[in-house]
C-alpha positions in Angstrom: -98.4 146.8 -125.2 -101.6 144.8 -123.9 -103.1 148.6 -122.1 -105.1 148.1 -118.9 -106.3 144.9 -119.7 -103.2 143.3 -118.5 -101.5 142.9 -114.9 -98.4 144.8 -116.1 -100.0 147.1 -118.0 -98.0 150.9 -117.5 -95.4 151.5 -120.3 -93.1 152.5 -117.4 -93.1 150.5 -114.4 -93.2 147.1 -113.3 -96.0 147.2 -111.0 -98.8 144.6 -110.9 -102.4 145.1 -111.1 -105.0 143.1 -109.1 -108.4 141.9 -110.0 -111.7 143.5 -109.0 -114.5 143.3 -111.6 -111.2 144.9 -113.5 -108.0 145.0 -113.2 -106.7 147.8 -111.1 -103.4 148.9 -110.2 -103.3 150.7 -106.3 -99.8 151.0 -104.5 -101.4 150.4 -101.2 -104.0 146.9 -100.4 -105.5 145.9 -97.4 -103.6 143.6 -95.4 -106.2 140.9 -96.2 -105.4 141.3 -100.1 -101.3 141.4 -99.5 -99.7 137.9 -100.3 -96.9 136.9 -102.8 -98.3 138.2 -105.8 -100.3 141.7 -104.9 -97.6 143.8 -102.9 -97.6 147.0 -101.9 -95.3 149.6 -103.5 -93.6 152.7 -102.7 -95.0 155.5 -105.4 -91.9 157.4 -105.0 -89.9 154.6 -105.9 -91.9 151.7 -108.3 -90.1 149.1 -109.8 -89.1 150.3 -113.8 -89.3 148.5 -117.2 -85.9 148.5 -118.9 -85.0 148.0 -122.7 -84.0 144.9 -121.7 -87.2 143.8 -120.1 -89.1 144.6 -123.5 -86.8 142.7 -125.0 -86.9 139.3 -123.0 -90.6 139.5 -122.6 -91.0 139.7 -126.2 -88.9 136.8 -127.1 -90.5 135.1 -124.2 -94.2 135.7 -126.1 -93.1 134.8 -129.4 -92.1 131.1 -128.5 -95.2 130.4 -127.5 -97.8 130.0 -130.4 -101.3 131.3 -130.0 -102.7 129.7 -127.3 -104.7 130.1 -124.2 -100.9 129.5 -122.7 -99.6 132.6 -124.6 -103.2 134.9 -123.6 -102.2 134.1 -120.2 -98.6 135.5 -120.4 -99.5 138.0 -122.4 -101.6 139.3 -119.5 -99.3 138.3 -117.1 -96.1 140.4 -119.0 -98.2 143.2 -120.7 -96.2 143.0 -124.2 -98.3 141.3 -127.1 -95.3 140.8 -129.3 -92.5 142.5 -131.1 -92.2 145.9 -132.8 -90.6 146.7 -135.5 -89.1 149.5 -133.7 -86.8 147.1 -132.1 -84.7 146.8 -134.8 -84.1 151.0 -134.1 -80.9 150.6 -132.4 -81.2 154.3 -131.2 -85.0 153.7 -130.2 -84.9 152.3 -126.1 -88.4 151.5 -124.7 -90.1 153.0 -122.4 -88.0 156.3 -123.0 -88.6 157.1 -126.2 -92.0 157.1 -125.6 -93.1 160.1 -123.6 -96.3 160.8 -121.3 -99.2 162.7 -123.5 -100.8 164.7 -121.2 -103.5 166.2 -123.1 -105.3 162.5 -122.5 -103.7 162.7 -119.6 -103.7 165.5 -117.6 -106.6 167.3 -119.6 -109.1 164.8 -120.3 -108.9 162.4 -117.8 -107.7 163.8 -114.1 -109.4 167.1 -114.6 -112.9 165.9 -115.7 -112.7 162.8 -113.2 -112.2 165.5 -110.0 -114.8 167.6 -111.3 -117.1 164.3 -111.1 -115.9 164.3 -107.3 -116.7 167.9 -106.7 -120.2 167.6 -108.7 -121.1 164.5 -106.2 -121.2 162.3 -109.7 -118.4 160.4 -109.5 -119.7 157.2 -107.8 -122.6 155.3 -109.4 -124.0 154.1 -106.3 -124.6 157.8 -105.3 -124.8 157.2 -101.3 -121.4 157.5 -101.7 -120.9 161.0 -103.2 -121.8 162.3 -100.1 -118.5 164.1 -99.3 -117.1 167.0 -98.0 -116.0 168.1 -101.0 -118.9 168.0 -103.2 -119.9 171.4 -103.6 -124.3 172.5 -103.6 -125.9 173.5 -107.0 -125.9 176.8 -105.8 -122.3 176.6 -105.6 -122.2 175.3 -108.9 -124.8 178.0 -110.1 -122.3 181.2 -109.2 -119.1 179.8 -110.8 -121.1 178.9 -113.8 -122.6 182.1 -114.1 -119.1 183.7 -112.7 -117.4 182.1 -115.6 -119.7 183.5 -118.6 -119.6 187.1 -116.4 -116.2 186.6 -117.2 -115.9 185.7 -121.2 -115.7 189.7 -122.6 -113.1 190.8 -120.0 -110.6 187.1 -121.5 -107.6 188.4 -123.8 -107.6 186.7 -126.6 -104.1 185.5 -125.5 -105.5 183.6 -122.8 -107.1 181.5 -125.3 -110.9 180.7 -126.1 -112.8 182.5 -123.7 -114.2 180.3 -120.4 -117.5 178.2 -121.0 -119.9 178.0 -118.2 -118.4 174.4 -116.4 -121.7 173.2 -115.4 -123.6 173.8 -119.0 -120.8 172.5 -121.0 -118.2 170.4 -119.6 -119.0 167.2 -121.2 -118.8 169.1 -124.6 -115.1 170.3 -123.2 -112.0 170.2 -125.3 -108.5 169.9 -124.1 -107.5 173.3 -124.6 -111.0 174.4 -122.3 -109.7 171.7 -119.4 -106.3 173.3 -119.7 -107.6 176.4 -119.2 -110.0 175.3 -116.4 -106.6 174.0 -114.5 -104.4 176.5 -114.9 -106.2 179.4 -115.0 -109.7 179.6 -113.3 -110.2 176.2 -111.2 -108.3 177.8 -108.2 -109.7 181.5 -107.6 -113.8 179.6 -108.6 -112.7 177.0 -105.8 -111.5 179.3 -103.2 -113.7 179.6 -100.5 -116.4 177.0 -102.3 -114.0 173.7 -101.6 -112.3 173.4 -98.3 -109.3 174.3 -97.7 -107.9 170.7 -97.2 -108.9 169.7 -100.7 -107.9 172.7 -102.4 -104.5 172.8 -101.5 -104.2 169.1 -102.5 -105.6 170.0 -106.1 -103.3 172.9 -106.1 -100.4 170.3 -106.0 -101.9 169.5 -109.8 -102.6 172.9 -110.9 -98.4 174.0 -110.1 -97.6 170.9 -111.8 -99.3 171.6 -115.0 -98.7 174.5 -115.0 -95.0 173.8 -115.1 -95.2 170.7 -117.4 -97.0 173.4 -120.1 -93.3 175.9 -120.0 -91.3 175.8 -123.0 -88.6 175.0 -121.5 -88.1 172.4 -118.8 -84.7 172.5 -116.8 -83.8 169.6 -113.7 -85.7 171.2 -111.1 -88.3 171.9 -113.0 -88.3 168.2 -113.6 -87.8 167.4 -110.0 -90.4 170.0 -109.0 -93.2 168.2 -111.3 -92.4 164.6 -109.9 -92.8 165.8 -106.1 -95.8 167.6 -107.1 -97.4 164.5 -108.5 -96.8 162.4 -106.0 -98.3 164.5 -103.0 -101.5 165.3 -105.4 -101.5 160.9 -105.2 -100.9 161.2 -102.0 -103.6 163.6 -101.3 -106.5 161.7 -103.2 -105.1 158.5 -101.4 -105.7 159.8 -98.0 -108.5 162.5 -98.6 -110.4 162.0 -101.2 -110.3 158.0 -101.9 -111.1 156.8 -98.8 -113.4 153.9 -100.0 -111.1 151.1 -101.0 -112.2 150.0 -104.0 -113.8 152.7 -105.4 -110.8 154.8 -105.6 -109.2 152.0 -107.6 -111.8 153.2 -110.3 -109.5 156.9 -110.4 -106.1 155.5 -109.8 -105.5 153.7 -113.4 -105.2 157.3 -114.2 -102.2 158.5 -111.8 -99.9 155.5 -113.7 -97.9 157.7 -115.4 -97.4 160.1 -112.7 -93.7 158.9 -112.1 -92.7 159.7 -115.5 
């Protein structure tokens, strides 16, 4: 697989990326963007990559010889060439290759809404003037909340809670696993408005559900819906500058796993 370099470049869907300085991969353009190769697409519903579309495109790239011509579909397809795991009967792409959500979940939605909440996620900061960006004094009483908090953790909740603000770009997976599931909601409350913390609570249930032991259909079910109204959420409330919010939506690709 080409990765996010490519117009087709999720493992699991069919949907095509369009050009900005990168290539991005938004369900929803303008109207002045839409024409016959940039659609729109329903999240709940994207077009998937079969077996048989690995195959084809494969055999597709390898006719070609190296070539600008073959760069091009290689972009344009998002397969570089064949794997030897093709000739796996048993092994059927996409499916056999599962969503990791430690990168994920862990250490790429968590830290990147943090950013939003800190008022750091834009580079041009004139932008990170939201609603939900919460003051350093805010920031000062979880912090501080947090290391009150570190000799009253059991030890099987894990390594106790770092202060956020000190430490979080020194944060491990299991920390930002912790930090979802277990104190992001009760430091939030009454700090984030209430609009945007029950849209992140749409994530925290689903993690939280996606870490059981056991999985049965409507836990399944449960986790898709979930997902999609957390995208749905940062569509409508927190992304509401076009093109920046195609910087964060790379990340929610593999949401309709």
């Amino acid at each position: 697989l080409t990765g996010h370099n490519s117009y087709k470049a999720c493992r699991y869907c069919d949907i095509r990326g369009i050009y900005f300085n990168h290539i991005y991969y938004p369900t929803t353009l303008p109207t002045s963007l839409l024409n016959e190769i940039n659609k729109n697409y329903n999240p709940s519903n994207l077009p998937q990559r079969t077996h048989n579309d690995y195959k084809t495109r494969v055999e597709q790239i390898m006719t070609i010889p190296p070539s600008k011509a073959r760069n091009k579909m290689v972009s344009e397809l998002g397969v570089t060439g064949r794997s030897i795991l093709l000739d796996i009967k048993t092994t059927q792409f996409p499916k056999c290759f599962p969503v990791d959500i430690m990168h994920l979940f862990y250490e790429n939605i968590a830290p990147y809404m943090l950013k939003h909440w800190m008022g750091s996620f834009f580079n041009d900061f004139t932008l990170n003037n939201q609603p939900y960006v919460l003051n350093n004094n805010q920031w000062e009483e979880i912090g501080t909340e947090m290391e009150t908090a570190r000799k009253f953790i059991p030890t099987e909740f894990g390594r106790p809670p770092r202060n956020i603000v000190h430490h979080h770009n020194g944060y491990k997976a299991e920390e930002w696993s912790s930090w979802i599931t277990l104190y992001s909601l009760p430091l939030l409350k009454d700090r984030l408005p209430a609009k945007y913390l029950k849209g992140w609570s749409l994530f925290v249930r689903a993690v939280q559900l996606c870490q059981k032991r056991t999985l049965s259909l409507d836990n399944l079910n449960d986790i898709r819906s979930l997902l999609l109204q957390f995208y749905e959420h940062y569509e409508w409330y927190v992304a509401n500058l076009f093109f920046y919010y195609l910087k964060f939506i790379q990340f929610l690709l593999t949401y309709h796993f």
